[in-house]
ZAMARGU-4260 file (C-alpha; in steps of 0.2 Angstrom, whole numbers, plus 5000, padded with zeros to 4 digits):
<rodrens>
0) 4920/5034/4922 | 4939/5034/4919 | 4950/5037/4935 | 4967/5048/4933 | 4978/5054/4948
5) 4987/5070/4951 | 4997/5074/4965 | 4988/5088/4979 | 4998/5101/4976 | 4988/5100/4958
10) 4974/5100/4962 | 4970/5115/4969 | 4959/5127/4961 | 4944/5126/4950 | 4954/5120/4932
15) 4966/5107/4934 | 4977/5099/4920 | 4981/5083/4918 | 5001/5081/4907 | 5013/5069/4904
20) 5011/5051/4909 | 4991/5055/4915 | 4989/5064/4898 | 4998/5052/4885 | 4986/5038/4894
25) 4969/5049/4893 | 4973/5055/4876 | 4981/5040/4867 | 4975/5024/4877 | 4958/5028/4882
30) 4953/5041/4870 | 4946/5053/4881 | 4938/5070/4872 | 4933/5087/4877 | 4913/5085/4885
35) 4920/5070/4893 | 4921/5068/4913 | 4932/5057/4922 | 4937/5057/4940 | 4953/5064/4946
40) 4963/5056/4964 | 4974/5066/4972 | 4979/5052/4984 | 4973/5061/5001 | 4956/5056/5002
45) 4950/5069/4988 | 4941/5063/4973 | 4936/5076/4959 | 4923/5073/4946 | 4930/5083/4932
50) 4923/5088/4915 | 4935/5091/4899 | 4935/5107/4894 | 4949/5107/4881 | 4964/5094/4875
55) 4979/5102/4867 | 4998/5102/4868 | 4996/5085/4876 | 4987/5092/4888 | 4969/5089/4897
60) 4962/5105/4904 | 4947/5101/4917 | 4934/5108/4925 | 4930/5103/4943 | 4912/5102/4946
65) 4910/5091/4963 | 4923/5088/4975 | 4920/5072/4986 | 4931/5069/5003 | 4933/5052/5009
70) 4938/5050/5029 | 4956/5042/5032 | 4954/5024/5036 | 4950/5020/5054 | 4965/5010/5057
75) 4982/5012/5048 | 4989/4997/5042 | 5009/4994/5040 | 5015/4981/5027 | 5031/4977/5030
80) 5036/4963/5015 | 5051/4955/5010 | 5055/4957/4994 | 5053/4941/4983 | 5059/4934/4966
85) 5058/4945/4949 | 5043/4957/4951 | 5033/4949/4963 | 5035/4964/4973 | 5024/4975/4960
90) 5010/4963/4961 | 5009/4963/4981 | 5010/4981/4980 | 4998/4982/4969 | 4986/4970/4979
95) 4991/4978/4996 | 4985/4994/4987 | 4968/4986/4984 | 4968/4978/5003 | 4967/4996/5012
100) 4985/4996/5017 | 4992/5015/5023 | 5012/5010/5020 | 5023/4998/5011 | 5039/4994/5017
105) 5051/4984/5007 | 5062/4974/5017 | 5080/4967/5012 | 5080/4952/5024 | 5095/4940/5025
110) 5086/4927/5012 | 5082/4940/4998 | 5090/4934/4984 | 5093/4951/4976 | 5104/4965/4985
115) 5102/4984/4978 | 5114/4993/4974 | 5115/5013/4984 | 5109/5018/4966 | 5097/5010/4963
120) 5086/5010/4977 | 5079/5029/4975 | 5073/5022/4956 | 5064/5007/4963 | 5055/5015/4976
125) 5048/5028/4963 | 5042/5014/4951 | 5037/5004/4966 | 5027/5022/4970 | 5019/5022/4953
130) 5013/5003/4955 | 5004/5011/4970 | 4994/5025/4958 | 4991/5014/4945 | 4981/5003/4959
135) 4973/5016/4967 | 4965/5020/4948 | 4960/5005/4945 | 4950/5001/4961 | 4946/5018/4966
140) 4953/5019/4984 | 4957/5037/4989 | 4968/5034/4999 | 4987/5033/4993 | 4999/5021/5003
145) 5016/5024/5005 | 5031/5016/4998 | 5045/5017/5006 | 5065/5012/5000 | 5069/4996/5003
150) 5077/4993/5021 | 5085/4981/5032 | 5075/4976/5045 | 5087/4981/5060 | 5086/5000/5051
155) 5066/4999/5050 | 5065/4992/5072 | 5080/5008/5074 | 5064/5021/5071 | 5056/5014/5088
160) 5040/5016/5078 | 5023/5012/5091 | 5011/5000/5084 | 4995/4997/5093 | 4994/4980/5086
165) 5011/4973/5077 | 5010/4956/5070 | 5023/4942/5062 | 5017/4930/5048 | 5028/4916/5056
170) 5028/4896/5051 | 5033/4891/5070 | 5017/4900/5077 | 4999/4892/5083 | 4989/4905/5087
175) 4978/4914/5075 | 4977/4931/5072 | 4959/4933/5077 | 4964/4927/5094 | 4976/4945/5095
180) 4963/4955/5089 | 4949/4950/5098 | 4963/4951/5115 | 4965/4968/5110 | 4944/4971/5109
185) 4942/4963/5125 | 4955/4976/5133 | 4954/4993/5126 | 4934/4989/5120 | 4938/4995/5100
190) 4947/4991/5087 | 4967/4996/5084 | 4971/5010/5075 | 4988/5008/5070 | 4993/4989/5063
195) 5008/4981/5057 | 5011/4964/5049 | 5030/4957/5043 | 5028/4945/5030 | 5044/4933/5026
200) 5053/4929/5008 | 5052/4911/5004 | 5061/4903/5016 | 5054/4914/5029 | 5064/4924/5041
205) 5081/4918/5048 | 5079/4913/5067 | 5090/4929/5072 | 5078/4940/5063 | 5062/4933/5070
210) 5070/4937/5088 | 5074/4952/5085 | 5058/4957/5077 | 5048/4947/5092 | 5058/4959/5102
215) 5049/4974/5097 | 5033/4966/5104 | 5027/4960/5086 | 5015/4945/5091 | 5018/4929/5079
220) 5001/4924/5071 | 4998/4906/5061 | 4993/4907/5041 | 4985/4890/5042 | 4996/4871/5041
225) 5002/4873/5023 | 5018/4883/5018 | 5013/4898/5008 | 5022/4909/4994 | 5030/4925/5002
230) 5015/4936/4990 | 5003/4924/4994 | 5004/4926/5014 | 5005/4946/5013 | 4987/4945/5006
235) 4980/4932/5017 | 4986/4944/5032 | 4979/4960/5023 | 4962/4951/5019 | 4962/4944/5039
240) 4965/4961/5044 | 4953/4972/5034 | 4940/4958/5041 | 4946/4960/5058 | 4945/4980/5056
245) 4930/4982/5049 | 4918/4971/5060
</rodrens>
């Protein structure tokens, strides 16, 4: 059944429609016609079996006939990811998206290579948004994370945000994660419910910049002895995590 998305403030009532982008895709790409259901996201755990019940003035008109509610993940998961060469960014996204992740924070560390401009950081964080939909469509998560704008570090540690777990992918470290989750087991007797993992651009972090993040009490975990692309860690931390989470 094909998956579309439409914000929550669209979905209420008994006969959503489905326009522009949503509609051009249903009605061009896939080919959808009236009789036909699909299922409809609204990003906040809500999933809509729809049936068609008209197409016109590219337009889908719908009919819900079963609303299903899927619970907000257990533990809320932070990624906080340099952002890399070219659009490497889309594709961690898009795999984060996949990986259960709650946020995505795009950071503009010292070793970035590319610095936005003021204008057009509210332009990338709307596509970097879209990225997000298209991959809760595609895998079927109800759950949509957040994408924030791009940020310094130091800006993102000034919100004195609370993490029950915070971690850093760091090349100096030797201890593994599962060694700080199964700390935090033996002391609390469950799992987190709130985790954030910093993931470095190649190069990784400067010095300075890990100090100042070990300072907010994020605990340096290992990736293994070989060097690993800035795109390829944040996925071996999200796939480590949503082990760790979910045993």
């Amino acid at each position: 059944m094909h998956r579309f998305f439409l914000p929550p403030e669209q979905c209420r009532g008994d006969t959503p429609v489905l326009d522009g982008q949503e509609a051009h895709h249903g009605l061009r790409v896939l080919r959808v016609e009236k009789g036909d259901r699909i299922t409809v996201l609204d990003g906040l755990g809500h999933e809509y079996i729809c049936e068609i019940v008209s197409t016109r003035r590219q337009q889908i008109h719908l009919r819900i006939v079963e609303t299903r509610s899927h619970p907000e993940p257990a533990c809320r998961v932070t990624l906080l990811q340099a952002v890399p060469r070219g659009k490497l960014i889309e594709n961690i996204i898009q795999k984060a998206t996949e990986l259960g992740v709650s946020r995505i924070v795009p950071l503009l560390t010292e070793r970035v290579v590319h610095k936005f401009e003021a204008k057009e950081i509210a332009g990338k964080r709307d596509k970097w948004q879209q990225v997000a939909v298209e991959a809760i469509k595609q895998c079927g998560a109800p759950w949509l994370p957040f994408v924030e704008a791009p940020m310094d570090p130091r800006r993102f540690l000034g919100g004195n945000e609370a993490f029950e777990l915070p971690l850093l992918a760091s090349l100096q470290s030797r201890a593994h994660p599962r060694s700080h989750f199964d700390a935090f087991r033996a002391r609390h007797h469950r799992q987190p419910v709130s985790i954030c993992i910093w993931v470095g651009p190649e190069g990784d972090f400067t010095a300075d910049e890990i100090q100042t993040i070990e300072a907010s009490a994020a605990l340096p975990i290992t990736l293994g002895p070989l060097v690993l692309r800035s795109e390829t860690a944040a996925i071996y931390c999200l796939s480590v995590i949503q082990y760790e989470t979910s045993r």
